[in-house]
C-alpha positions as CSV (number, residue, x, y, z in Angstrom):
1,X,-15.5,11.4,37.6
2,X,-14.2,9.4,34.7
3,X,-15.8,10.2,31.3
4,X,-14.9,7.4,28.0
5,X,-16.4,8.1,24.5
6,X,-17.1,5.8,21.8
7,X,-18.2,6.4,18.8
8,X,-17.1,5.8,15.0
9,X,-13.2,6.1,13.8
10,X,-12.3,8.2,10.6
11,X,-13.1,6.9,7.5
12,X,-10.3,4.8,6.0
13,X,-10.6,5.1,2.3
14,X,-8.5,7.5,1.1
15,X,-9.0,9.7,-2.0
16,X,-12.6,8.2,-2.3
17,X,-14.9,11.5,-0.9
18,X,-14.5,13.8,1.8
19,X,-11.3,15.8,3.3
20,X,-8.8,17.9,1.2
21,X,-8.2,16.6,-2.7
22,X,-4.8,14.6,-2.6
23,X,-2.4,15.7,-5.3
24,X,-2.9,13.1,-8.3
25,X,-0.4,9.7,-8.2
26,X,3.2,10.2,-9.6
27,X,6.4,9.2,-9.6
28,X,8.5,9.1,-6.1
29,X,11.0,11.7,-5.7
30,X,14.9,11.1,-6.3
31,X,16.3,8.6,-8.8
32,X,14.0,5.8,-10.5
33,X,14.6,2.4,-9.4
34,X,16.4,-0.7,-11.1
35,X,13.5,-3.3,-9.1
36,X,11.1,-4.8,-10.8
37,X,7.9,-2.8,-12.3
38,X,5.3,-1.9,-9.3
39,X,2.0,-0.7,-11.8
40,X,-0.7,0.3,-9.4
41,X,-4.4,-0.1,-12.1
42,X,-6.2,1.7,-11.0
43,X,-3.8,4.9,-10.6
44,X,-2.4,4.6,-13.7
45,X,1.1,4.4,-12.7
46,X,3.8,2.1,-13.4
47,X,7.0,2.3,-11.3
48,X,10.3,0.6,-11.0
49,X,11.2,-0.8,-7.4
50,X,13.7,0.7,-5.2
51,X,15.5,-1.1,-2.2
52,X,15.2,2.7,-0.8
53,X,11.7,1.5,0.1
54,X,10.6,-0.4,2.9
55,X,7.7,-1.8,1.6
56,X,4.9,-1.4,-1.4
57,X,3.2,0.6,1.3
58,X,6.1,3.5,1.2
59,X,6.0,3.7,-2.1
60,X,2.6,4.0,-2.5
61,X,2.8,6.6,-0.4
62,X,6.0,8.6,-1.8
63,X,4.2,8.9,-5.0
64,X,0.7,9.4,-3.5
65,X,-1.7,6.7,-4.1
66,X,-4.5,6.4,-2.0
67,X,-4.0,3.0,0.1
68,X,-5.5,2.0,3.5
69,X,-2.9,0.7,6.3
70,X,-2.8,0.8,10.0
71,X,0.0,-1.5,11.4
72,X,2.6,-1.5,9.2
73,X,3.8,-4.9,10.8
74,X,1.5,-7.1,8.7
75,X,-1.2,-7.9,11.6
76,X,-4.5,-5.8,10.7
77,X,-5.0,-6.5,7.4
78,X,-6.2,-2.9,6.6
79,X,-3.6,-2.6,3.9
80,X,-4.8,-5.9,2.0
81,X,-4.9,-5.4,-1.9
82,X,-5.7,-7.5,-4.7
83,X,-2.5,-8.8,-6.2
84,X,-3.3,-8.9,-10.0
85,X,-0.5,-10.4,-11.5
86,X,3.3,-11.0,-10.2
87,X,4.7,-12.4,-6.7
88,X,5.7,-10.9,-3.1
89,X,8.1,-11.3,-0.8
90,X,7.3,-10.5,3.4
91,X,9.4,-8.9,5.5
92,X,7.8,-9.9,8.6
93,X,6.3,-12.3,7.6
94,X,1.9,-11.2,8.6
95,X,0.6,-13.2,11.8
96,X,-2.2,-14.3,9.1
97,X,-2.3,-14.9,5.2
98,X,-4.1,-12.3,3.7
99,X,-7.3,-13.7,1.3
100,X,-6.1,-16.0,-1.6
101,X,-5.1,-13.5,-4.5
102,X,-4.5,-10.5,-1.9
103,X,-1.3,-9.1,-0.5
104,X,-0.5,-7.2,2.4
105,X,1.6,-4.5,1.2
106,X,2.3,-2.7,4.2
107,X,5.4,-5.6,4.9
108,X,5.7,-6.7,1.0
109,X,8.0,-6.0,-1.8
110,X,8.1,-7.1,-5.5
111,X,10.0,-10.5,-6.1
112,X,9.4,-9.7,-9.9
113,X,6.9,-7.4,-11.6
114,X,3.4,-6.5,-10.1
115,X,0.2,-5.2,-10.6
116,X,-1.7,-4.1,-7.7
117,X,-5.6,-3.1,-7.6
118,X,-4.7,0.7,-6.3
């Protein structure tokens, strides 16, 4: 007998309700960057890039604000964000362009100072 399930995913907004409280954004352990400013609004935070990152995803995540992602390879578009000011490079470049005015940040970095809707 072969049984398959389908039904409804987790929810994949972070830090909006439900699950344990995340600790509050701050800055990424080790030494601050020399990069270009990475302010995420609606955190509050402002911090300078490091090439010790991978992408905007990682440091979101190293100082723990809550962003979506899946794929990490810029595919899914789960991690789009609004780009509020400044540029991006890609490293892959995504299979598709996010949304005029979004990034994906899960394969971006800063090319110069950026404000991100997180």
């Amino acid at each position: 007998m072969h049984i398959e399930k389908f039904g409804s995913g987790p929810s994949l907004t972070p830090g909006i309700k439900g699950g344990p409280r995340a600790p509050a954004p701050h800055q990424p352990p080790g030494a601050p960057g020399t990069g270009p400013m990475v302010s995420f609004a609606r955190a509050g935070l402002a911090v300078p890039w490091s090439d010790e990152e991978e992408s905007l995803l990682e440091l979101a995540e190293a100082c723990d604000v809550p962003v979506r992602w899946s794929c990490r390879t810029g595919v899914c578009h789960t991690c789009e964000l609004a780009l509020m000011s400044g540029r991006v490079d890609y490293s892959p470049d995504p299979v598709e362009p996010p949304a005029d005015g979004n990034i994906l940040i899960c394969c971006s970095k800063p090319s110069d100072d950026v404000v991100l809707d997180a």
